[in-house]
Structure formats: structure tokens, C-alpha cells
C-alpha positions as CSV (number, residue, x, y, z in Angstrom):
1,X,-36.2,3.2,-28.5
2,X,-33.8,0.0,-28.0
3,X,-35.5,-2.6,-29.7
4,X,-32.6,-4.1,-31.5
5,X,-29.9,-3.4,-29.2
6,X,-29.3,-6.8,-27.8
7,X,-28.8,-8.6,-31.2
8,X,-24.5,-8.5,-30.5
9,X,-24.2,-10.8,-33.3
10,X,-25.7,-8.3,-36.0
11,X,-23.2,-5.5,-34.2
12,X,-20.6,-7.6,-34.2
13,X,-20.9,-8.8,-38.0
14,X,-20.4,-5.4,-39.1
15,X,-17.3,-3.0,-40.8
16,X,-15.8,-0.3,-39.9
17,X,-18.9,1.7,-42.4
18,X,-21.1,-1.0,-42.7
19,X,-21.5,-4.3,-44.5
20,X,-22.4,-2.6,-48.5
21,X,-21.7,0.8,-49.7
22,X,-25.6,1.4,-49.4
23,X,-24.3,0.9,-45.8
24,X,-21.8,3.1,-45.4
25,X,-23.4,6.1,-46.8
26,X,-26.3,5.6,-44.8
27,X,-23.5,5.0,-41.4
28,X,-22.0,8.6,-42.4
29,X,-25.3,10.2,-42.3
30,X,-26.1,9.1,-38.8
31,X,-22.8,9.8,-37.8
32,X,-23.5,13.4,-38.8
33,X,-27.2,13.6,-37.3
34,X,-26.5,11.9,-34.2
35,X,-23.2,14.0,-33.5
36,X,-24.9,17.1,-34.3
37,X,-28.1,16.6,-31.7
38,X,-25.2,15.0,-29.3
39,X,-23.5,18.6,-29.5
40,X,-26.8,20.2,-29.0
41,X,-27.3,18.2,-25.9
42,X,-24.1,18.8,-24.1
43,X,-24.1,22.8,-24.8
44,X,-27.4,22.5,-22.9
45,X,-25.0,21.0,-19.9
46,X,-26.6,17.3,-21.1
47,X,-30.7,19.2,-20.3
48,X,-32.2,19.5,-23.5
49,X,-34.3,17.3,-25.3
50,X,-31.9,16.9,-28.0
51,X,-30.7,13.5,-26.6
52,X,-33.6,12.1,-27.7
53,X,-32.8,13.1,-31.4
54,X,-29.6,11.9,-31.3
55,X,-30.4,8.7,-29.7
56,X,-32.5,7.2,-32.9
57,X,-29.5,7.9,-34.8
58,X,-26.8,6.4,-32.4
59,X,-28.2,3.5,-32.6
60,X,-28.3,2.8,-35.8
61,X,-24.5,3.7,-35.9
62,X,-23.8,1.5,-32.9
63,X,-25.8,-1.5,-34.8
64,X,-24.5,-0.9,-38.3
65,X,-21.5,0.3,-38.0
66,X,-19.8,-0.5,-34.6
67,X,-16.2,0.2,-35.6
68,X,-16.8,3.6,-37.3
69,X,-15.4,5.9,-34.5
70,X,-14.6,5.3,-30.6
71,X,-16.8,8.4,-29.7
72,X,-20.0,6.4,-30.2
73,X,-19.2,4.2,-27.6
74,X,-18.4,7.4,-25.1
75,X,-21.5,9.0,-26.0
76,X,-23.7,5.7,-25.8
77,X,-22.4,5.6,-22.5
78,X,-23.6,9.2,-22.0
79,X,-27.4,8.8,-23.2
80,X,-27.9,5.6,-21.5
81,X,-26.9,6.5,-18.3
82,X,-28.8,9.9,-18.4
83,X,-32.6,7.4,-19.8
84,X,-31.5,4.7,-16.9
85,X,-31.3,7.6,-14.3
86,X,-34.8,9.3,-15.2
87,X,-36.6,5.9,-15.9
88,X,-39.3,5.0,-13.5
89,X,-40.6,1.9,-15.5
90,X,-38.4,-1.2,-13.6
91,X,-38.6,-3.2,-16.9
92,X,-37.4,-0.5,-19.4
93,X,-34.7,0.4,-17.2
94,X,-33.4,-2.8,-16.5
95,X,-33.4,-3.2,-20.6
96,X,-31.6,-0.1,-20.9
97,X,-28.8,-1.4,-18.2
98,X,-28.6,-4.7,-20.6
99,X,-27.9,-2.6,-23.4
100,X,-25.4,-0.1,-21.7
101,X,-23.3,-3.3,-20.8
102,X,-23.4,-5.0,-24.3
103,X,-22.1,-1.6,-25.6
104,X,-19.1,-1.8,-23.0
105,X,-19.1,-5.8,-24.6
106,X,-19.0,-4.5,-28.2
107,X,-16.7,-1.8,-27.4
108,X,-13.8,-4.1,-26.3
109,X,-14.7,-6.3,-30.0
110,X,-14.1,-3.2,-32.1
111,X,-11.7,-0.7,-30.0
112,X,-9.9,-3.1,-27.0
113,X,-8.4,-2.0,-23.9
114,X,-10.0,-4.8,-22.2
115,X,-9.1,-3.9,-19.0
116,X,-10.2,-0.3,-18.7
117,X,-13.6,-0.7,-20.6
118,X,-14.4,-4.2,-17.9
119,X,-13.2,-1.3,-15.1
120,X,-16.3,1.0,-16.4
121,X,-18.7,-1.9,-16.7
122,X,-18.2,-3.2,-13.5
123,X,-18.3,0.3,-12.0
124,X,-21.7,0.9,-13.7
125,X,-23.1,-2.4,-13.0
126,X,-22.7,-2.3,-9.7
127,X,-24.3,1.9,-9.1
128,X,-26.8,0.8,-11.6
129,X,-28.3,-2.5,-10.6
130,X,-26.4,-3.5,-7.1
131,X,-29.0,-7.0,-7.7
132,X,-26.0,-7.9,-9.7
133,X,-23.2,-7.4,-7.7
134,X,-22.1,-11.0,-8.2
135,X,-21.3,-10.4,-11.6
136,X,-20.1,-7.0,-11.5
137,X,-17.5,-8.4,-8.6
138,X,-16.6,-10.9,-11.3
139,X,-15.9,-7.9,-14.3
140,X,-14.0,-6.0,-11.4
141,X,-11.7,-8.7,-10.6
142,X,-10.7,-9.4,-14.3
143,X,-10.4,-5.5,-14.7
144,X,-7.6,-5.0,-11.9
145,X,-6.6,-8.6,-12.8
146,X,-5.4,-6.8,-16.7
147,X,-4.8,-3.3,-15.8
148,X,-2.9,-3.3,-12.6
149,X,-1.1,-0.5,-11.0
150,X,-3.3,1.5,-14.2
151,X,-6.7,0.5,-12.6
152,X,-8.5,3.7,-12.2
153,X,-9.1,4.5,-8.5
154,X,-12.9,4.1,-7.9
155,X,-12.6,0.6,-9.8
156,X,-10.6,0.0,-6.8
157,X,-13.3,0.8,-4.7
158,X,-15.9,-0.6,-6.1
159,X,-14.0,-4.2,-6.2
160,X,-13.5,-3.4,-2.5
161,X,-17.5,-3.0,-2.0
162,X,-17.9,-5.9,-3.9
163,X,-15.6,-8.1,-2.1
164,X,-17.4,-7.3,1.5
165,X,-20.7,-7.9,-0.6
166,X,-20.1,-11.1,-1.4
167,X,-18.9,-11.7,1.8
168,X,-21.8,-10.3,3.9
169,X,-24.1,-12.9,1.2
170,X,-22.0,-16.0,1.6
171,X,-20.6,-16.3,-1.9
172,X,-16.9,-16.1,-1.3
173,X,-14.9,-16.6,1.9
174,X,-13.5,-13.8,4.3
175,X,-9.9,-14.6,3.0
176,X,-10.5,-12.8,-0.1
177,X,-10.6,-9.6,1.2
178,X,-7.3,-9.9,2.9
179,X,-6.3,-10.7,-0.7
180,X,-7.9,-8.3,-2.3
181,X,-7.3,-5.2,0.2
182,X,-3.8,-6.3,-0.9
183,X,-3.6,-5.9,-4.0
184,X,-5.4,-2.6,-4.3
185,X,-2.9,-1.3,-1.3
186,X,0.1,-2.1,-3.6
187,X,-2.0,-0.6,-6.6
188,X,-2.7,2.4,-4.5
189,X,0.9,3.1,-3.2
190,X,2.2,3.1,-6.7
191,X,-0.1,5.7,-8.2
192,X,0.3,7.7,-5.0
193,X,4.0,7.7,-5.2
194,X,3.8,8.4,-8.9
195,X,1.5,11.4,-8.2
196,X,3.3,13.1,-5.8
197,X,4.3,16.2,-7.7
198,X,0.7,16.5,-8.9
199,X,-1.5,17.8,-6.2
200,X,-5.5,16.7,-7.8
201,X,-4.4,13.5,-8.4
202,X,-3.1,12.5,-5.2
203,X,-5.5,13.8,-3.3
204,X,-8.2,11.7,-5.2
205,X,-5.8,8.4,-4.6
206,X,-5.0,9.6,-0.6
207,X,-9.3,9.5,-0.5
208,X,-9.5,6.1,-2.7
209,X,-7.0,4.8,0.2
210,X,-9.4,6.0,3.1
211,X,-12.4,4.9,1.2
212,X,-10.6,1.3,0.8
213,X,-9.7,1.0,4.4
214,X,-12.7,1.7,5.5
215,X,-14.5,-0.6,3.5
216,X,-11.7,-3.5,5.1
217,X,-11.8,-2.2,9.0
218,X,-14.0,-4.6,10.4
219,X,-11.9,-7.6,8.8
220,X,-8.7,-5.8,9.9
221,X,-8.4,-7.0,13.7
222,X,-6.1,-9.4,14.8
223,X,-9.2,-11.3,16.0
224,X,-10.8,-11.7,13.2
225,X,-7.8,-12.3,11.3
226,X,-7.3,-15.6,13.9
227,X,-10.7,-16.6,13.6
228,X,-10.5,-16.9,9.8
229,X,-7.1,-18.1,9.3
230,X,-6.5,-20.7,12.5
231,X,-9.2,-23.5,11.4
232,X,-7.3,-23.1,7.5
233,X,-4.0,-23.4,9.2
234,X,-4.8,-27.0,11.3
235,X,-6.3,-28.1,8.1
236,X,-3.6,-27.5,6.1
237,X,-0.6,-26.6,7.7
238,X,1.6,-27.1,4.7
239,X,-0.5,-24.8,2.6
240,X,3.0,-22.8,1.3
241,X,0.6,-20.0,0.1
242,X,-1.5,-19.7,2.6
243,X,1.7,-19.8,4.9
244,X,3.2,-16.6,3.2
245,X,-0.3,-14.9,3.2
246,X,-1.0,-15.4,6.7
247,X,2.3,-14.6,8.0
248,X,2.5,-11.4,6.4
249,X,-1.4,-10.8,7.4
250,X,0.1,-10.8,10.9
251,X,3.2,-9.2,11.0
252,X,1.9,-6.2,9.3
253,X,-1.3,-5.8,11.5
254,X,1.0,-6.2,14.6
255,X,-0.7,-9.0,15.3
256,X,2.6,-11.0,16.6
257,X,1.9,-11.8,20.4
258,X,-0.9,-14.8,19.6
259,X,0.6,-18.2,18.7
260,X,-0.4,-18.4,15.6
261,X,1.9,-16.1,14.3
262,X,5.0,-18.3,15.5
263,X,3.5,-21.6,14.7
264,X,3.1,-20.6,11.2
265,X,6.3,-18.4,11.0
266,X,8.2,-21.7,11.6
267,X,6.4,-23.9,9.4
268,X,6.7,-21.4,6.8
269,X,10.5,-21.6,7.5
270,X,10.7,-25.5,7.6
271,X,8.8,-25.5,4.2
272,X,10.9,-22.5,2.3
273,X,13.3,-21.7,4.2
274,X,13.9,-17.8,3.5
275,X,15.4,-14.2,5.1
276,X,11.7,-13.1,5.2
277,X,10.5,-16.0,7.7
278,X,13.4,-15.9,9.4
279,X,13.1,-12.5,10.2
280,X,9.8,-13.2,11.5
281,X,11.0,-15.6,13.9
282,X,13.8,-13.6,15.1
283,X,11.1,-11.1,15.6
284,X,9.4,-13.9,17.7
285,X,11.7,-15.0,19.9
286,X,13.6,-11.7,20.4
287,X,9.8,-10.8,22.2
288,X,9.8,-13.7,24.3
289,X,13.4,-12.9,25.4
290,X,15.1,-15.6,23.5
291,X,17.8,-13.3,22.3
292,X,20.7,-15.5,20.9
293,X,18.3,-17.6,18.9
294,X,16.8,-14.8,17.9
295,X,19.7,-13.2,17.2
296,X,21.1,-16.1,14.9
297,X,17.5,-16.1,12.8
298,X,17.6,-12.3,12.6
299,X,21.1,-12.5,10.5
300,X,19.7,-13.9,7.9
301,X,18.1,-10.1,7.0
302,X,21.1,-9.7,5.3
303,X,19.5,-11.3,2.1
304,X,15.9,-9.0,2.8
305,X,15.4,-7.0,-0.4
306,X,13.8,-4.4,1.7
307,X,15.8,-1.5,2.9
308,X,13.4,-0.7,5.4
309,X,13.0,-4.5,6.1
310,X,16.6,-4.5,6.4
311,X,17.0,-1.3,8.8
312,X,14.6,-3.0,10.6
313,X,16.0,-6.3,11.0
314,X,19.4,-4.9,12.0
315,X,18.0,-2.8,14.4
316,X,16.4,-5.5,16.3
317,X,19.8,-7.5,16.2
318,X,21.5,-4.5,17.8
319,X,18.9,-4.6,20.7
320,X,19.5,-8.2,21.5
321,X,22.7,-7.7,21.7
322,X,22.1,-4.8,24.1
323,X,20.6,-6.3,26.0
324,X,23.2,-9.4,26.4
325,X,25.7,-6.4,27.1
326,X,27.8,-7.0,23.6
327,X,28.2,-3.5,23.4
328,X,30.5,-3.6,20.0
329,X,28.4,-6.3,18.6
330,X,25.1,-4.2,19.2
331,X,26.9,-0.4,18.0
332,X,28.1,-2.8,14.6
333,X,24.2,-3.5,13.9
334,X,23.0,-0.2,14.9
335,X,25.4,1.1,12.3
336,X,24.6,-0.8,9.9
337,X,21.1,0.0,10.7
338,X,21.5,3.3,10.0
339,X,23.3,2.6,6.9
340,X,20.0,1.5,5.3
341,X,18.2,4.1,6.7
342,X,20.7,7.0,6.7
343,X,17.1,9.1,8.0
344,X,16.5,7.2,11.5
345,X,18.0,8.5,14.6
346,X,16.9,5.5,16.8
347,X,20.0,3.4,15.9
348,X,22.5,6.4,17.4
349,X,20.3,6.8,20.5
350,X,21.2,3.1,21.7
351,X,24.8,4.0,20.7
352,X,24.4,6.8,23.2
353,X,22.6,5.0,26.1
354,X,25.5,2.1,25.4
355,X,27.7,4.3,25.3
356,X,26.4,6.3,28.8
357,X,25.9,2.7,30.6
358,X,30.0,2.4,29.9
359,X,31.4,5.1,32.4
360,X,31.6,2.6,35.0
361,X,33.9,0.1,32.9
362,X,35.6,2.8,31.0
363,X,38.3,4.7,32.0
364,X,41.4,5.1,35.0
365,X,40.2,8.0,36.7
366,X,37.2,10.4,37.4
367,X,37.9,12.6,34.3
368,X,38.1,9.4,32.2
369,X,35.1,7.7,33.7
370,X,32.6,11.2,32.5
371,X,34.6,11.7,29.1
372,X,31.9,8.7,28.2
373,X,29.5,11.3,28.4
374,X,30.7,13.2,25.5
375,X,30.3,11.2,23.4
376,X,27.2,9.5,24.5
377,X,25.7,12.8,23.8
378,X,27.6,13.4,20.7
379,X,25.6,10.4,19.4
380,X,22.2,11.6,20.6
381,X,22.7,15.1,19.0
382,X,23.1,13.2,15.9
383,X,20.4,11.5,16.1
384,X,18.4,14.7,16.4
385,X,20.1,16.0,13.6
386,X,19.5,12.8,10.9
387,X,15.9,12.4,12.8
388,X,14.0,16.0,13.7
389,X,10.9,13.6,14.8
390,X,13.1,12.0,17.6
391,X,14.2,15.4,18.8
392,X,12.9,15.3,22.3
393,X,14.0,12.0,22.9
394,X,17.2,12.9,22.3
395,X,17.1,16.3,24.3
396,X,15.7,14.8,27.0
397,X,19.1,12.3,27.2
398,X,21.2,15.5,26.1
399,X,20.0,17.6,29.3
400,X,20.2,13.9,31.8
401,X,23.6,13.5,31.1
402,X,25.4,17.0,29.7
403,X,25.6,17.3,33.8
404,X,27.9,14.7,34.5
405,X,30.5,16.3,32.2
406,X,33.8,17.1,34.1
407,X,34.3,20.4,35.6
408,X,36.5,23.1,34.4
409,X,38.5,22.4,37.0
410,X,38.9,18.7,36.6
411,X,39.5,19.4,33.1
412,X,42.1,22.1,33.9
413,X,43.8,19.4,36.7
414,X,44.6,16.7,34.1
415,X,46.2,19.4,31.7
416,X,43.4,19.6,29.1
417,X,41.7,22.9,27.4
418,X,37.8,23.1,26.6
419,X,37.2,22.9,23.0
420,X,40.2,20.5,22.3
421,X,40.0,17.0,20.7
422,X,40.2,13.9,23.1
423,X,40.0,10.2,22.3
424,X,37.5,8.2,24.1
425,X,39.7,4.4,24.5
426,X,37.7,1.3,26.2
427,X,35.6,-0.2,23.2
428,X,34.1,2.9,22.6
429,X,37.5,4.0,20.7
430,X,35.7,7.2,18.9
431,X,36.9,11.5,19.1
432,X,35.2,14.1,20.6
433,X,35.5,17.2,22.1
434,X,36.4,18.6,25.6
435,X,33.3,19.9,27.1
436,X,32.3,21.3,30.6
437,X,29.7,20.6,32.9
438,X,27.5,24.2,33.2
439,X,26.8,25.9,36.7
């Protein structure tokens, strides 16, 4: 039934009807036979014997005239699989997997889209004959390598299973998986981002990312990440790649507490110096309590081209500066924080809790000193209203300090009226309105 099949020079020699008009009018009759007992066979939901009618025809088409029409490659596809699936012999099914991939081969000669037709090769290489998964890891890499963010998702996968396969035999190292776990996350995002509005679709690339991060769990602890990476990093410490790789390996695992992750944050910085790596090591020394240098790294995020990054980075730089008690410094950051992420509430909850640890330095008198808390909790009710998820965190500050707002009659003393505007001086220097303390 496939004798024949695996002469590619003879397909590929041919025109779109053959080589002679003898040929072509003998190309248009198969066309005809073999696409009327392919229609048979798929009204019988792909059952029927018909398949083996069309099949003797098919072939002829496929060898004699392999540019005639894109379906034969589609329905060649179709029969193969359905013969390799219900073979028992090992030999003829491993001949009918040859000739399904040649007709992927002679496919891309006659009709292109390299990359998607490599994409169903190495997908059916790998369910069909796993023996090969060395070179069906090779036709999946060159897929995603040409179709990018249009790689279909279970090519994804199947690179994925192909990467931890030759892993698990010893034929590539475990670095490549960080690599390519990657590249189909980026992949991944962008079709999931781009099929948000339809519902099947995403679905089917929300499972593709489950399916992916399964596949790259036991690679995914900061242990093994150490273990891999720390003997390539003494080798080579000025390995500028493998620098950015590793440092982004780590930061986005949370894997930023070993010393790894600052050795090779500031060697990545020496080398190229950049807003990214600086970042990192503000990052690094804000958590061992280093906060000016930190502090002078961390300004660099100005240049980040991430917002988030950005939002991020200022954040952090309004904590330090917390912490050092540079209360205008640290609200200027948290600001401009929020500024980038207009969303986040966190930025006005340290406004608030600066802004409540000021009544003791703000202020002339009593009524003064607890007008701070105003607008402390003015700033935490906004950050409930920009940032729903950060609700109870702010009500919980709301209801701590609402009670140490003046009393009526303290409010009434100094000549003031509930509801009224008043101006909050110190370095606070913001308006707000007279509230009082409830029974």
C-alpha cells in the first residue's frame, strides 16, 4: 500500500498536474476518485472501509502530482494516522510513520509555512514513535524557533515534554529548560492576552500554561536552580548571557536571599552596566538593610521600560526612605509609585502610616497633634478605593486610628465646625476635612 512513498525525489520532481499531459489527465482522475472515497469515509465519522479506496488513489496524487491541491496533504495526514493507529505489524507501522513525515517534508516543498507544518511533524513524531524524541525535539525547536508568538499551543507542549526528555536521557543540559520554559511563557502570555474576549480559546491557552508548568516544576526550585547555575557561574563569571539569564532566573523565582543572586547581580552590573541590574541590587541591599546604597542603585529604575518594574522599583525606594525617617522623600516615591500603577493602594497605605507616625512632631497643640489623623486615614480610604484587594488592610488602620480624632468638644474649643476644610501644615502640608472621634 506504500511502496513508493519514500522516493522524495520522484515527488519532488513533479508539477503542479504532473510531468506530461498523459500526466495530468491521469492526476485529475485520482484527484476525483480519491476525493470521492475520502468523502465517503468522513460521512461514516472516518469508520468505513472507504479509506482504503481512497488511499490507492492518494498516493498516486501525492507521488505524481504533489503541488496539485493543499487538501492532499490534509487528508494524507488523515489516512496515515488512522493505518498507523490500527497497525499491529511494528515494521509496517514504523514505515507508515516514515511516510507520514516525508508528506509533512513534501508539504513545506510545494505549499510552505515552514513553521506550522515542522509544528505538526514534531507533534506527531513525538505521540507516534516517542523512540524518536531526539529528533522530534529538534523539528519542535525550529518550529517555535519560525512561528513564535503563532506557535499553536500543544506544539508548546510537546517542546516542553521534549526538553525534560532530553534532559532525563542526558542529551542536553538542564539550562535549556529554563530557556525554553521561557520562551513558551512569553509565547503563552501573548496569545492569552490576545484571547481574552474569546472564551474557548483562552481557556485552551490557560490549560497549555498549567500543562507547561507542570512539565518545568521540578526544575523550578531555587535549589535546583543553584545547583545548575553556581558551577557555570565560577566557570565563567563573565558569561554576559548567562549573567542576564541567571539573574532573571532568580529574581523572578524569589530566589533572592542565596548569594548567588548578588554575586551575579553585581557582576552583571560591572559588565553592562543597566537600570535592570541595578534594580536588582538595590533590591539586594535594601534586604540586608543597606538602605542608602540601596537607595542610590534603586534610582536608576527611572530608565526601566517596565511600568510594573517601575512601580515596583519606586515603591521599594519609598520604603527605604521610610525607614531612614525621610518622610517627604519616601511620600515623593510612593507617589510616583502610584503614578505607574494608578491601580495599587500599597503606595497610599505608607503615606498613611507616615503620615499617623507624624502626630508627635506635628502640630502646637492637642487638636493639631490628632488632625494628622485625618488625613492619615484619608490616604488609607484611598487606597481601598484605587485597590478593593487591599480593603481590609486599610480598614483595619481606618478603625486603629479614626479614634484618636479630636472630640467634638475639642473641635468646638478651638472655633472649628465638623464637616469644614482644614489644612494639615508640618511636611505633611495636604487638606482635609474636620472629623470627630465617635462615642
Amino acid at each position: 500500500m506504500i511502496a513508493g512513498l519514500s522516493v522524495s525525489s520522484k515527488v519532488a520532481a513533479q508539477g503542479k498536474y504532473g510531468a506530461s499531459p498523459e500526466d495530468s489527465v491521469e492526476c485529475i482522475m485520482n484527484l476525483s476518485l480519491y476525493g470521492e472515497f475520502y468523502k465517503q469515509w468522513k460521512s461514516s465519522g472516518y469508520k468505513n472501509t472507504s479509506v482504503n479506496d481512497a488511499f490507492g488513489p492518494w498516493r498516486q496524487v501525492f507521488l505524481n502530482c504533489p503541488a496539485a491541491r493543499l487538501g492532499t496533504y490534509v487528508d494524507g495526514v488523515k489516512m496515515l494516522t488512522y493505518y498507523i493507529k490500527r497497525e499491529k505489524d511494528e515494521e509496517l507501522k514504523n514505515a507508515y510513520i516514515d511516510t507520514l513525515m516525508m508528506v509533512y517534508d513534501v508539504r513545506i516543498e510545494n505549499f510552505g509555512k515552514e513553521g506550522f507544518v515542522l509544528g505538526r511533524k514534531g507533534v506527531g513524531l513525538y505521540q507516534l514513535r516517542v523512540t524518536d524524541y531526539e529528533k522530534a525535539f529538534e523539528i519542535l525547536t525550529k518550529s517555535v524557533e519560525l512561528e513564535g508568538d503563532a506557535s499553536y499551543p500543544d506544539v508548546m507542549v510537546f517542546l516542553m515534554r521534549g526538553t525534560k526528555k532530553m534532559i532525563d536521557e542526558g542529551k542536553i543540559e538542564e539550562d535549556v529548560i529554563f530557556d525554553n520554559y521561557d520562551l513558551c511563557s512569553k509565547i503563552i502570555e501573548v496569545n492569552i492576552e490576545a484571547n481574552k474576549d474569546n472564551e474557548r480559546k483562552l481557556s485552551n491557552w490557560q490549560n497549555v500554561r498549567g500543562n507547561i508548568d507542570l512539565i518545568f516544576e521540578p526544575f523550578a526550585t531555587c535549589e535546583a536552580i543553584i545547583k545548575i547555575y553556581s558551577p557555570k557561574f565560577q566557570e565563567n563569571p563573565e558569561d554576559l548571557k548567562m549573567l542576564k539569564k541567571l539573574t532573571k532566573l532568580l529574581d523572578r523565582k524569589k530566589c533572592t536571599d542565596d548569594q548567588l543572586y548578588f554575586d551575579a547581580t553585581v557582576k552583571l552590573y560591572d559588565l553592562d552596566p543597566s537600570p535592570e541590574s541595578a534594580y536588582m541590587i538595590g533590591k539586594m541591599l535594601m534586604k540586608n538593610q543597606k538602605y542608602s546604597e540601596a537607595i542610590d542603585y534603586l534610582k536608576e529604575g527611572d530608565k526601566l521600560e517596565d511600568n510594573e518594574t517601575r512601580a515596583d522599583c519606586f515603591l521599594y525606594i519609598a520604603e527605604c526612605y521610610r525607614i531612614q525617617n525621610s518622610y517627604s522623600s519616601a511620600r515623593t516615591y510612593a507617589l510616583k509609585s502610584a503614578g505607574e500603577r494608578p491601580d495599587d493602594g500599597n503606595p497610599y497605605i505608607i503615606i498613611g502610616d507616615m503620615y499617623a507616625a507624624s502626630t508627635k512632631n506635628c502640630g502646637s497643640n492637642d487638636l493639631e497633634k490628632k488632625a494628622v489623623y485625618w488625613v492619615a486615614v484619608d490616604k488609607y480610604r484611598q487606597a481601598k478605593r484605587v485597590d478593593p484587594d487591599i480593603a481590609d488592610i486599610a480598614n483595619d488602620r481606618i478603625n486603629s486610628y479614626s479614634i484618636y480624632f479630636p472630640i467634638k468638644d475639642d473641635i468646638f474649643f478651638h472655633g472649628l465646625n465638623e464637616g469644614d476644610e482644614y489644612f494639615v501644615e508640618c511636611w505633611i502640608n495636604e487638606k482635609t476635612t474636620i472629623r470627630a472621634a465617635k462615642n
